[in-house]
C-alpha positions, 0 to 999 in steps of 0.5 A: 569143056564137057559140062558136068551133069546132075541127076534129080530123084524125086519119089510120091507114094500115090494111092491109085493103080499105076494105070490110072496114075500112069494116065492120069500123069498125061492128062493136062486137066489133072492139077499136078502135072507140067501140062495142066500149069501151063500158058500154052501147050502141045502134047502128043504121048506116044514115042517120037511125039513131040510135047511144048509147053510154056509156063511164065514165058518160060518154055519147055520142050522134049520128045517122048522115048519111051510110054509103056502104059502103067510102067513107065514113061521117058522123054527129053527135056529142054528148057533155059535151064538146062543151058542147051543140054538135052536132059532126060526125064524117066517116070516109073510107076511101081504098084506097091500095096493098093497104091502106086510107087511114082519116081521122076529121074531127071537125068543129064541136067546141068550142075548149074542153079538152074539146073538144081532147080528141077528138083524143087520143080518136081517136088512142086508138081508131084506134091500137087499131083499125089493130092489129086488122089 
């Protein structure tokens, strides 16, 4: 049986250009972002670069697919949660007066509760991240 997949949105209004949020979203110093929580990582940004990180014990991993620097970045996305599906993950950065319109699709996830997850994940991180600014 195909699983039936889920697609998570979550949208922040930043206020900083896309190229400096853009950046600043693949910076591991940076309070906010997947990388800068983590236990241990691994983190090559540039198409079929690879990237790991565990947090809690718990790992994820997934390899970018496309990084058009200021616009727009996607990579896969694996994790126990996604119960062996291949999810994706698109962030795009809109320049929207002198800030930054920054959107998370987190498509492909399964409709599973760990699956649903993502969303209060990604709220999480992008509420860190849009304070930074």
């Amino acid at each position: 049986t195909e699983t039936q997949t889920i697609e998570v949105k979550v949208e922040r209004t930043i206020s900083a250009p896309p190229d400096e949020v853009f950046d600043a979203w693949l910076d591991p110093k940076i309070p906010g972002t997947p990388w800068n929580e983590a236990d241990k990582f691994v983190l090559d940004p540039k198409v079929d670069g690879l990237f790991f990180w565990t947090i809690r014990g718990t790992s994820h991993y997934g390899r970018f697919t496309e990084l058009e620097r200021s616009s727009r970045m996607q990579h896969t996305w694996m994790s126990p949660s996604t119960a062996g599906l291949e999810s994706v993950v698109t962030v795009t950065f809109k320049k929207q007066g002198k800030g930054t319109l920054m959107t998370l699709v987190h498509s492909g996830l399964p409709d599973t509760n760990p699956g649903k997850g993502h969303e209060k994940g990604w709220n999480y991180f992008l509420g860190k991240f849009s304070g930074k600014f």
